[in-house]
N, C-alpha and C positions, 0 to 999 in steps of 0.2 A: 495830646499827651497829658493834657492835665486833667481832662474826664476821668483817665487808665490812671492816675496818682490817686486823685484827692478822692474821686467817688468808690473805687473800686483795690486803691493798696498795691496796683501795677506800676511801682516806681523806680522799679531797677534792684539788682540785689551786690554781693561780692560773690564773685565767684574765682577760685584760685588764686587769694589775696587782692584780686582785683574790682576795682566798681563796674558793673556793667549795666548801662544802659539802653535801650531802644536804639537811640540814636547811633549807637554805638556798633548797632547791624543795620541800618539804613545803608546802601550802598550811594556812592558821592553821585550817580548819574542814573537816570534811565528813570522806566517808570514804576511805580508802584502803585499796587492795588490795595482797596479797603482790604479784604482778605490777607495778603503780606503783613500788612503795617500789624495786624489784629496777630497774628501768627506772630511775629518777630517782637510786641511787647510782651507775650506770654513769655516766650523765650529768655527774652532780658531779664526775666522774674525766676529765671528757673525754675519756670514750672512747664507739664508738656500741654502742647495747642490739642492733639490729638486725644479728643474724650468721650466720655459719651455723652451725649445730650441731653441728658439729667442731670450734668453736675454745674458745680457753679463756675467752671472755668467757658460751659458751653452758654448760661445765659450773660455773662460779662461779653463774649465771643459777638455775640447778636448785638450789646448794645454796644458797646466800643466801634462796629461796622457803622451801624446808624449814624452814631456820633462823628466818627471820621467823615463820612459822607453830606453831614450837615455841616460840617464845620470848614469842609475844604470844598464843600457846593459839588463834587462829584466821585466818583467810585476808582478814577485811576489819577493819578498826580504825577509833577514830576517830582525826581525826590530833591531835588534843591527847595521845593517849596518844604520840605521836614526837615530845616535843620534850622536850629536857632542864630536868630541873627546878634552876633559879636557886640554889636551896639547896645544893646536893650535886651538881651535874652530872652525873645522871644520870640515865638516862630516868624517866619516871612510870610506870608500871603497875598 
């Protein structure tokens, strides 16, 4: 999440007077994919996943996979391991 803020401006927007975050569509259980997580911060940015491969929503798309993939050591997770931990605000792992 903090690759998608700080490198890239993926930090969440308002939408409908409201803050909407990533986290904020991570579902409380089950698992998720690099692919979801990459999909669902574009989303929370209201901006759309679906582009073409020229643009710059397509090569953020490629490194935010990478990134997620290195940072969480593999390609599906569960999703309790994406939500910040209450103590320290910062993800679990």
């Amino acid at each position: 999440m903090h690759f998608a803020c700080v490198r890239w401006g993926y930090c969440g927007c308002m939408k409908n007077g409201r803050s909407l975050h990533v986290t904020d569509i991570i579902p409380p259980r089950g698992v998720v994919t690099a692919d979801q997580f990459v999909e669902w911060v574009i989303l929370a940015d209201n901006d759309n996943p679906n582009v073409s491969e020229t643009s710059r929503v397509h090569t953020f798309k490629q490194e935010l996979r990478a990134a997620f993939i290195d940072c969480m050591g593999e390609e599906t997770v569960d999703a309790n391991r994406l939500r910040y931990s209450e103590s320290n605000d910062t993800l679990k792992q």
